[in-house]
BABA-480705 format. One line per 3 residues: number of its first residue (from 0); their letters; for each residue z, y, x negated of C-alpha. Coordinates in steps of 0.2 Angstrom, whole numbers. Layout:
BEGIN
NUM) A) Z:Y:X  ...
END
This chain:
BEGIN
0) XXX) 26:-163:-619  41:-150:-618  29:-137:-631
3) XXX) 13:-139:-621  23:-136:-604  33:-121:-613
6) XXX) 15:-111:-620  6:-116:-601  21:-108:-594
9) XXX) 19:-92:-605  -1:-91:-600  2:-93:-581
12) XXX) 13:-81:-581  -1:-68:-581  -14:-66:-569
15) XXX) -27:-79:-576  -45:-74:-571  -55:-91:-582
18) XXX) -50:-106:-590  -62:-118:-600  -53:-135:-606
21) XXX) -63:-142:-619  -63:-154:-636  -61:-172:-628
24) XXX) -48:-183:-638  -59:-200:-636  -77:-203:-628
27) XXX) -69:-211:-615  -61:-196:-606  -72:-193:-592
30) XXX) -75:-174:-589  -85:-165:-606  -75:-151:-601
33) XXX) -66:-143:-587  -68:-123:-581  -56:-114:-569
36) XXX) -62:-96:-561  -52:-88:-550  -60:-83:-534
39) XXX) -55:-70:-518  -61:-72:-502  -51:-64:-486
42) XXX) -39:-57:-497  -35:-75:-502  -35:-78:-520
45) XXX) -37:-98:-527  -45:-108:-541  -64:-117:-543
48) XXX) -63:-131:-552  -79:-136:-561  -79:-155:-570
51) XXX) -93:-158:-580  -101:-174:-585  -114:-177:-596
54) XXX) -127:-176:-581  -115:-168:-565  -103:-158:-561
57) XXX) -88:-160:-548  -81:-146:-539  -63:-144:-535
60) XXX) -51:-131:-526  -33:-127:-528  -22:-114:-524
63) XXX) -17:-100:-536  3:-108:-536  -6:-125:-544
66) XXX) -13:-118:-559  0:-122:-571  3:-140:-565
69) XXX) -16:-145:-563  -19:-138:-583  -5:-150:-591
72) XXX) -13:-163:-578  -29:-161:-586  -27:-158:-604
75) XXX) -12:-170:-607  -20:-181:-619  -35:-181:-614
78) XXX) -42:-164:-621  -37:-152:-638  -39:-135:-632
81) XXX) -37:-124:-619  -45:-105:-617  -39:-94:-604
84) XXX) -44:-78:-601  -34:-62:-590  -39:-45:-587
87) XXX) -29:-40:-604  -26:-55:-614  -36:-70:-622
90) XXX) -24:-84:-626  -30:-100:-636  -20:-115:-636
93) XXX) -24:-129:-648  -18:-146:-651  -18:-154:-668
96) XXX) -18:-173:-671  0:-176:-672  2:-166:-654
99) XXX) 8:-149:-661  3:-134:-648  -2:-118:-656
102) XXX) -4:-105:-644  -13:-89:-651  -17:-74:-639
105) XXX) -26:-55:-641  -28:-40:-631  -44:-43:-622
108) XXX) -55:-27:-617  -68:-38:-606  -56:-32:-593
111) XXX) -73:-38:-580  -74:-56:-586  -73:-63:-568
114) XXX) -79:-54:-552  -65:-62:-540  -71:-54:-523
117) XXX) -88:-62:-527  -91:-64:-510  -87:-47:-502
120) XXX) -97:-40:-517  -114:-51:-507  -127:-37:-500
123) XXX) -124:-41:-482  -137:-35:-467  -122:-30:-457
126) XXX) -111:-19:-470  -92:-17:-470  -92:5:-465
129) XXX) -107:2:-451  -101:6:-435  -107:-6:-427
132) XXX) -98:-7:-408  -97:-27:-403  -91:-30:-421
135) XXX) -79:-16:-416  -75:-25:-400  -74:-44:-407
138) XXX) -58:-37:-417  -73:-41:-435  -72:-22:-439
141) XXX) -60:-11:-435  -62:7:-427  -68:14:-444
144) XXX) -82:1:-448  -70:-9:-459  -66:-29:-460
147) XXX) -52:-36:-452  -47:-49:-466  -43:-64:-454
150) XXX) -60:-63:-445  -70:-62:-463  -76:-81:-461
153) XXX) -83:-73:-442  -91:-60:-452  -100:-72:-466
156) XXX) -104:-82:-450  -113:-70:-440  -123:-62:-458
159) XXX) -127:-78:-461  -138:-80:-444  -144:-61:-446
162) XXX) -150:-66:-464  -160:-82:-456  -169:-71:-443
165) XXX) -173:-57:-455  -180:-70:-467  -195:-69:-455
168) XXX) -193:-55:-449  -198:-45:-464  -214:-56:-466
171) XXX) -222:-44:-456  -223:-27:-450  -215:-28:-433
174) XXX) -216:-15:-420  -211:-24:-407  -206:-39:-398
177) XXX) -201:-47:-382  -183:-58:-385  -177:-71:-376
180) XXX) -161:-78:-377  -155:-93:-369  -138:-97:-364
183) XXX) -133:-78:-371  -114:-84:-362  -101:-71:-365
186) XXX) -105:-71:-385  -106:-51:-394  -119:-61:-405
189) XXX) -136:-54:-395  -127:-38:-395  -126:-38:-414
192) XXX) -144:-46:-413  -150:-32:-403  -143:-19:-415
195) XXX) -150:-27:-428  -167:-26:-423  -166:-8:-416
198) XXX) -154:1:-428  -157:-7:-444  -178:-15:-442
201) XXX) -181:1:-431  -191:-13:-420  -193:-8:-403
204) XXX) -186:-24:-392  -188:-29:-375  -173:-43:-376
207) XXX) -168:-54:-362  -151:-63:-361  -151:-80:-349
210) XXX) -134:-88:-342  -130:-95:-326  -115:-90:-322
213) XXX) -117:-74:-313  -98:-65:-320  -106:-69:-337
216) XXX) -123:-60:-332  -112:-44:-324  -100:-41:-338
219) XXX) -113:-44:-350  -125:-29:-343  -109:-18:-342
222) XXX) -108:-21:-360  -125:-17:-364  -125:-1:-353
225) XXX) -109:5:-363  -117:5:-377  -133:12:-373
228) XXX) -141:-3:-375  -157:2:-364  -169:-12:-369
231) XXX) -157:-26:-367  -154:-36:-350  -145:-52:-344
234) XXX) -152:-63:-329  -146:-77:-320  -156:-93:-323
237) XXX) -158:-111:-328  -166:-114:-347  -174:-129:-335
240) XXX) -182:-119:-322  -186:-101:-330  -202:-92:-327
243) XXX) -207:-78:-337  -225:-72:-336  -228:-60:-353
246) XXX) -228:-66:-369  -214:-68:-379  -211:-66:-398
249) XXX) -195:-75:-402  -184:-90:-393  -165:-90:-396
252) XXX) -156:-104:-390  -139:-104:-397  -127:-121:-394
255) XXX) -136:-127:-377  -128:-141:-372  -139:-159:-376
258) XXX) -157:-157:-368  -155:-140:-363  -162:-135:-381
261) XXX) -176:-145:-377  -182:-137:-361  -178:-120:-372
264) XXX) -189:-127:-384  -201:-133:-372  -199:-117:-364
267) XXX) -204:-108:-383  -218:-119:-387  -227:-116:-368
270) XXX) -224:-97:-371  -235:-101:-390  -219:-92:-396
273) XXX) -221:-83:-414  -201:-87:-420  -191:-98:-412
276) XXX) -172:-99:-419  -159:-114:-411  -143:-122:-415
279) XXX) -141:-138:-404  -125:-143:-399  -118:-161:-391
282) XXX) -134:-169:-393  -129:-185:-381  -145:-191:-376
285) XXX) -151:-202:-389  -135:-210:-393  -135:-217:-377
288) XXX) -151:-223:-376  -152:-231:-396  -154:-249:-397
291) XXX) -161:-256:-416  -166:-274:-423  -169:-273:-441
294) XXX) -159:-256:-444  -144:-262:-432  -130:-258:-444
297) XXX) -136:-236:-441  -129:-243:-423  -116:-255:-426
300) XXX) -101:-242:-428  -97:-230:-415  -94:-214:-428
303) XXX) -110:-218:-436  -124:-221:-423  -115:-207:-415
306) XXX) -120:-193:-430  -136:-202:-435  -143:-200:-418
309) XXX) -136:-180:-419  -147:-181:-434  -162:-190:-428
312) XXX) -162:-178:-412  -165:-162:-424  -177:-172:-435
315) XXX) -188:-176:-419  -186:-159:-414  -191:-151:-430
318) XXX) -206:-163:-431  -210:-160:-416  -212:-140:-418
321) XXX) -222:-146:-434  -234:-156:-424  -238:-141:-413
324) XXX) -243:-128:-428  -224:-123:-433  -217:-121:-448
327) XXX) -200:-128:-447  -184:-130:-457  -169:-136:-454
330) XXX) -153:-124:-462  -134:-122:-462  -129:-109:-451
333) XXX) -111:-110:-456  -101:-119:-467  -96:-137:-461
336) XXX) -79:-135:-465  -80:-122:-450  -89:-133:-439
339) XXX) -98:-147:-437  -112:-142:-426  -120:-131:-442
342) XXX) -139:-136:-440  -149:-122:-435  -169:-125:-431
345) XXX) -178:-111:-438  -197:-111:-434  -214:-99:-433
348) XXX) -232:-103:-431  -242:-108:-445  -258:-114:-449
351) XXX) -250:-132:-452  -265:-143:-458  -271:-156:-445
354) XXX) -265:-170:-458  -248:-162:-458  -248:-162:-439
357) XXX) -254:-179:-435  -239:-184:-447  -226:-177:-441
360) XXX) -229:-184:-423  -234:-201:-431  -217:-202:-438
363) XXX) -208:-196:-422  -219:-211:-414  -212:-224:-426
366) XXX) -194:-218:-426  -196:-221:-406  -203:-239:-407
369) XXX) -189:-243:-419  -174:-237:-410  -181:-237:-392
372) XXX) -175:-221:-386  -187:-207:-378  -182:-189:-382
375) XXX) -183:-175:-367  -194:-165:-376  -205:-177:-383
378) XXX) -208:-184:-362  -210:-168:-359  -223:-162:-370
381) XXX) -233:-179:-365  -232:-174:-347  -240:-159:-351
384) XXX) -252:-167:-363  -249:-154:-378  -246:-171:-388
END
């Protein structure tokens, strides 16, 4: 014990990059073999674990300072050998039958073996050295287009929603399109938006921001005139009650509050919007109304009805959109370890066979009956007779 601790010690010591474990002692040890690769992210350096099984594989993470302690954890009889690999040296430990540690170890001149800032090495829409002005004014970049390490998860974020857009975006040939975007609040994300479509797409936009509270709507045009930002305009008004009489291309509706995503789909659907983009927040409505026979155990807990409904509400949703002719998915938009509320709606018109569309409302139909609820939008697509 005192050997293998002693010849851990000695490979820790250096900046470890990659670390397999392998050769099991018995068949009954559980893991195959065991790999550590040092990652960077926000200038913060830790360990993914990989556990492999003979048909899965388990992810862990720890922190850098836990390396040496989490090796002996692991290979203490239950594995043989142990290959680790830093920017200049290989070391191989070994373990022979009656527990003596040989630790052998080379220069190594595969001084690339791991890529640690994986992520800051990803092709992002919105680069690090763009001046990009609300990025600027968030605190995301500073003065000279460069990342502000603590806001780097805001930066993935806000990629991430720019990569979902321009996913569709690039399916055609775009010259321009009429935006609206519901519930704008005092966010910089249509500002970012707005760049992205006329600085990077080179699309011309006519792009409408809706809130209703009339500060919001004022400082929000100051912004947009400051930055020159001619096709860009924030009006006062109700996602409920908005009238808008020429077409419109695309629907934002970022984290409108329990049915007021479905009056802004309501809203996108009536306009036979092209691309309609929405992440739902507090999704009260069925939860309250949910009442279940045979499947009363999905209602029988507090926690659980209260996220299945959350669930069922973006499911009836998205079927919904299918059943009208879109094409719809349902994505992350961030990480859940950053927030719960990470489903975003992504949808565009289609040629969605009638089988397809019958479906989807079918289904929507029986999820109804079977937990008695009646979702806003659903009512409010039967008043209109478009299902």
């Amino acid at each position: 014990m005192e050997e293998l601790k002693k010849a851990i010690d000695e490979i820790v010591k250096q900046e470890i990059v990659k670390v397999v474990i392998s050769n099991r002692t018995n068949k009954d040890v559980e893991y195959n073999k065991i790999n550590f690769t040092l990652k960077e992210t926000n200038k913060k350096a830790y360990y993914q674990i990989e556990k492999y099984t003979d048909k899965q594989v388990f992810h862990e993470n720890i922190d850098v300072d836990y390396l040496g302690e989490k090796l002996l954890e692991y290979i203490e009889s239950n594995y043989k050998q142990i290959g680790a690999w830093s920017t200049t040296t290989t070391f191989d430990l070994k373990i022979s039958k009656k527990g003596k540690v040989f630790l052998g170890k080379k220069k190594n001149d595969n001084v690339n073996l791991v890529n640690k800032s994986h992520n800051k090495e990803k092709n992002y829409i919105l680069k690090e050295g763009m001046m990009i002005q609300p990025l600027i004014d968030l605190g995301i970049f500073t003065k000279e287009g460069k990342i502000v390490n603590s806001k780097y998860d805001k930066y993935k974020q806000i990629n991430r929603f720019i990569e979902i857009i321009d996913d569709e975006i690039k399916k055609n040939d775009y010259k321009e399109l009429t935006i609206l975007d519901f519930g704008c609040g005092k966010s910089y994300l249509t500002f970012v938006l707005y760049y992205y479509f006329v600085e990077i797409k080179n699309i011309n936009v006519n792009m409408i921001g809706l809130d209703l509270k009339a500060d919001v709507i004022q400082k929000c045009n100051d912004i947009a005139n400051r930055y020159g930002y001619k096709n860009l305009k924030f009006e006062l008004g109700d996602i409920n009650g908005y009238k808008y009489n020429n077409k419109v291309d695309m629907v934002i509706t970022l984290h409108a509050c329990d049915t007021a995503t479905d009056y802004a789909l309501y809203n996108a659907i009536k306009w036979n919007s092209k691309m309609i983009f929405s992440v739902p927040c507090c999704q009260h409505e069925l939860n309250h109304q949910m009442k279940a026979e045979s499947l009363s155990i999905l209602t029988k807990y507090g926690i659980v009805q209260e996220r299945v409904a959350a669930l069922m509400t973006d499911s009836v949703r998205a079927n919904l959109l299918e059943s009208l002719g879109y094409k719809t998915q349902l994505l992350e938009f961030i990480d859940i370890a950053h927030s719960p509320k990470n489903i975003l709606i992504r949808a565009s018109k289609a040629n969605i066979p009638n089988e397809k569309k019958e479906k989807s409302l079918q289904e929507v139909e029986e999820l109804m009956k079977q937990f008695n609820f009646k979702p806003t939008l659903f009512n409010l697509l039967k008043e209109d007779k478009l299902i």
